[in-house]
N, C-alpha and C positions, 0 to 999 in steps of 0.2 A: 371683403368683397374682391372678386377678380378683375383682376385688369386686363385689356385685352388692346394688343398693341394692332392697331387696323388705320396704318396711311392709306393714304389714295394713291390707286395706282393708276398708271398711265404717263406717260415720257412727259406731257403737257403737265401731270400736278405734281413730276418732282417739285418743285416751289413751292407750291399749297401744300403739300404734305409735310415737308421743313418746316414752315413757319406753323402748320396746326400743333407738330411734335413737339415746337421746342417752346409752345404755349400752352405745354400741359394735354392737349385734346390729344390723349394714348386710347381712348375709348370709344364708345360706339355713337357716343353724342355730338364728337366733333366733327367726323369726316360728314354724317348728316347735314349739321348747322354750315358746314364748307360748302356742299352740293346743294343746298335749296337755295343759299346766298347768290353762289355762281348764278342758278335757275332761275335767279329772280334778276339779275343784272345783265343777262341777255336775253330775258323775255319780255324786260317790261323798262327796268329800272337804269336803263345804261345813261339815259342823259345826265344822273346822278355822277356817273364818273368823271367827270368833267369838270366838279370839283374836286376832288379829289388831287394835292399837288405832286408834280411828278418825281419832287426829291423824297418824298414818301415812297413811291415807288422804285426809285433806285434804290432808296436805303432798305427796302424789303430783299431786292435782288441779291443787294452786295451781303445780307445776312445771307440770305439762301444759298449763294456762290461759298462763303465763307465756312458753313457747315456742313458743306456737301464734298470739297473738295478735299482729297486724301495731300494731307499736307507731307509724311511722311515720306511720299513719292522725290520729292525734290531731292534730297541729298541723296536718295536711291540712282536717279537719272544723273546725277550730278559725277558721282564715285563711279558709275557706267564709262562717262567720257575722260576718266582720269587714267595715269600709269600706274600700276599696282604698288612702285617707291612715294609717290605722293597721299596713295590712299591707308597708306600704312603711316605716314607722317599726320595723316589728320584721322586717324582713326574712322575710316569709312571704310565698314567691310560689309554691308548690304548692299547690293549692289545687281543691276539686271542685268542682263547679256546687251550688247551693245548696240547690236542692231534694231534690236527691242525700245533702246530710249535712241536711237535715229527713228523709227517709226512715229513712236509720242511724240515728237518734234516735229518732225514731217505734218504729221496727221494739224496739229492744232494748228500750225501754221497757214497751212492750205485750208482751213475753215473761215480764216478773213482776208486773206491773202495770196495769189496780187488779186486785185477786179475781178468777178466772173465764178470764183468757187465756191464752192460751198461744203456741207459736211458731207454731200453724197459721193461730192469728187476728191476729199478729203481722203476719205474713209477706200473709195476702189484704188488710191493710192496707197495707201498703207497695206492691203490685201497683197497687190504686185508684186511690192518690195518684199514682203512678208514669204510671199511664193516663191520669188530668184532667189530667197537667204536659205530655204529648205532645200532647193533643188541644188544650190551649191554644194550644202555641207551631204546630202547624199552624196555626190560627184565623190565627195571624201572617202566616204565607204566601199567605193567602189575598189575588188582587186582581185588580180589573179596569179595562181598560182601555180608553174606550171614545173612539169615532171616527165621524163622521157625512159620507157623500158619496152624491151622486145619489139624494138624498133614502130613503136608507136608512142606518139607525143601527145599529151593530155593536158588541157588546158585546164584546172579547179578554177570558177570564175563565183565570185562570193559579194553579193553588195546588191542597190539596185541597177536594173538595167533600164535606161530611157536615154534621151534627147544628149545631156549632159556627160552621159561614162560610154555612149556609142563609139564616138570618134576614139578614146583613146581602146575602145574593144581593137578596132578597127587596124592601130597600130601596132598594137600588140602581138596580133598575129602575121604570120609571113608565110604564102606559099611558095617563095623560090626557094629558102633552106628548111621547112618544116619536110618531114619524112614520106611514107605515101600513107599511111592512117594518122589521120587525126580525130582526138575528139575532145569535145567542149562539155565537160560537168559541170552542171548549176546547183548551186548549194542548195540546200531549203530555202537560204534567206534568200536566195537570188527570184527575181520576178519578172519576166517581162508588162512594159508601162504604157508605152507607144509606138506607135511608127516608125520611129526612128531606131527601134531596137530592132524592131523585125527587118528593115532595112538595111541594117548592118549584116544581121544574119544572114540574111540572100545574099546578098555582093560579096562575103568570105564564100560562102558555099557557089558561087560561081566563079569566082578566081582560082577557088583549089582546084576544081571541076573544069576550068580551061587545060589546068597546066598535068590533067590524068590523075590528078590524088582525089582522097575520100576522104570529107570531113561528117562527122555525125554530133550532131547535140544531144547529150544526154541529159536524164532525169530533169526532166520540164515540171513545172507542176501544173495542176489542172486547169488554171486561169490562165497561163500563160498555153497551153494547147489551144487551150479554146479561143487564142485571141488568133494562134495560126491559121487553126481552121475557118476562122470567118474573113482570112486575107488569103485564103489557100492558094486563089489565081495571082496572088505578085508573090507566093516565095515558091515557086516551081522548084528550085532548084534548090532547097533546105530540105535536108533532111534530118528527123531528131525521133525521139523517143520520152514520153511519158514517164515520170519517176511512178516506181512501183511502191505500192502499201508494204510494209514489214510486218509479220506476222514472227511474234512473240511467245514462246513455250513458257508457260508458268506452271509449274511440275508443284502437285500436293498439295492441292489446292482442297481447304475442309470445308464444310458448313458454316463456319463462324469466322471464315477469310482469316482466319491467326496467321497462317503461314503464307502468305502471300509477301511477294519482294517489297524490299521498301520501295517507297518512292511511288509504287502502282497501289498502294491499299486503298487510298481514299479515291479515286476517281473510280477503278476498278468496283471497289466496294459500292459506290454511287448505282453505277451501271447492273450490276449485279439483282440489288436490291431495284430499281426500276422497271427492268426489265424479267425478273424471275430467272431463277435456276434449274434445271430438271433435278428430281427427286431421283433417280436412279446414276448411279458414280461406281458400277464395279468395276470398271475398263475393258469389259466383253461389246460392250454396248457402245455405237456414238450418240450423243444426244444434240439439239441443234435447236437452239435460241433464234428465232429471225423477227425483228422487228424496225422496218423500213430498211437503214441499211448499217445496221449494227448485226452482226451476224457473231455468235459467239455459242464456240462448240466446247462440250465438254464431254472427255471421256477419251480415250485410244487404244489401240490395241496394245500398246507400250505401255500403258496404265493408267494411273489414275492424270488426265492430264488436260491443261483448262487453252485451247488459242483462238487467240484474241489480238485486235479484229480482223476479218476477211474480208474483200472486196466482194460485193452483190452487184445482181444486176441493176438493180435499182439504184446505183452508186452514179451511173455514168449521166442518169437523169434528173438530181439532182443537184441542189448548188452547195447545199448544207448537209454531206454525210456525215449521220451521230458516228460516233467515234469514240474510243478511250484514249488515253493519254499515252499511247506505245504506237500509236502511229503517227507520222509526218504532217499528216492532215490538219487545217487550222480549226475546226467545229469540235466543237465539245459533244460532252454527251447528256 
């Protein structure tokens, strides 16, 4: 016979579901005979509870508390708050990042504790802390890198950009000894987040712009344009440019994708097959795949030759352009 493991669910019968489990009812007879019981002691039968004594009742809880709780978590939160020469002395090497058991801490405490809270105020505190600890160790990532030729000075800036890595953008750069071209390349990883990044950006771009220099931000990516363009009347004075798609030569490309580079076969190949191939390949002819904004030509007059992907019109109106895997762009295909 099949067993079929059906607790009850709902935040209210973790308990009933513990105590039906660990009384054998793994089947379809017990969450029943729990739910018409319950049905019947709030619709008819509750003065009954009344006898019922209440150390029965806690001694139900502290089973339920007792098999529900992840005991193993303790010396995990434990070896968190210790130095790494003690957790090596007592053989504690599980162990969570630290802030992680400052949160568990935090959170259960403020659920009885002081007067007035509860798990709702428990919990939007464990969230906050949880947000300042992310928004720190980005701060971390944040860096630039800078380089100076042909009397133009380039700042590579690589990390995120918001509220936290503004101020030190902001240092970084100097229009009384910077040159008269500057400019500011954003890596892939680099994003603009908020306000505060677009803020920094105007106030460089107005400082260099007092003192006669030209500063230009380069290679933006598309979320980060679009967050210019919907603040376009506070950064009057920014000037930048958009990172461009790269279009990729894949030379000898056959029917059965054998010689396709590594690394591009499987997504390539994905796309390929998804979308169809043209049937004629003698390099007299171009041929032209269009579907939304995956645009992918095959053939040249150079020969037999596959480039992949091109920017469409339809690229600029969407949020999700399909894509292969030889462009910058984060959507798949």
């Amino acid at each position: 016979m099949r067993v079929l493991r059906m607790p009850l669910s709902g935040n209210a019968m973790i308990g009933l579901s513990t105590v039906n489990c660990l009384n054998g009812g793994k089947g379809r007879l017990g969450p029943c005979v729990t739910a018409l019981g319950i049905m019947a002691c709030v619709m008819g039968a509750y003065p009954l509870l009344n006898f019922i004594p209440v150390a029965a009742l806690a001694g139900i809880m502290l089973v339920v508390v007792f098999h529900t709780f992840k005991w193993f978590t303790i010396p995990m939160i434990l070896a968190a708050l210790l130095p790494r020469s003690l957790r090596n002395k007592l053989s504690l090497q599980r162990k969570v990042p630290r802030i992680d058991a400052l949160v568990i801490i935090i959170v259960t405490i403020l659920c009885k504790w002081p007067a007035g809270t509860n798990i709702a105020v428990a919990v939007g505190v464990g969230v906050a802390i949880c947000s300042m600890s992310y928004a720190w160790r980005s701060a971390d990532t944040f860096e630039v890198i800078v380089s100076e030729e042909n009397e133009i000075k380039t700042y590579f800036v690589h990390g995120p950009f918001f509220f936290t890595s503004a101020n030190r953008f902001l240092k970084i750069l100097n229009a009384d000894t910077d040159p008269e071209v500057v400019e500011v390349v954003f890596s892939e990883a680099t994003s603009l987040f908020d306000y505060s990044a677009m803020q920094a950006m105007n106030k460089i771009s107005a400082e260099y712009k007092s003192k006669g220099k030209q500063i230009l931000f380069k290679s933006l990516c598309s979320k980060s344009t679009k967050l210019l363009m919907k603040a376009q009347h506070l950064m009057a004075e920014t000037e930048y440019t958009e990172r461009d798609m790269e279009v990729v030569n894949l030379k000898g490309v056959e029917d059965d994708l054998g010689d396709i580079p590594e690394g591009l076969h499987g997504d390539l190949g994905l796309a390929l097959e998804k979308f169809g191939v043209p049937n004629h390949r003698n390099g007299s002819k171009e041929s032209v795949v269009n579907h939304d904004d995956l645009r992918v030509v095959v053939g040249s007059n150079d020969g037999d030759l596959l480039k992949a992907p091109t920017r469409s019109v339809s690229r600029m109106n969407k949020k999700s352009p399909g894509c292969i895997m030889v462009c910058p762009c984060t959507g798949g295909v």
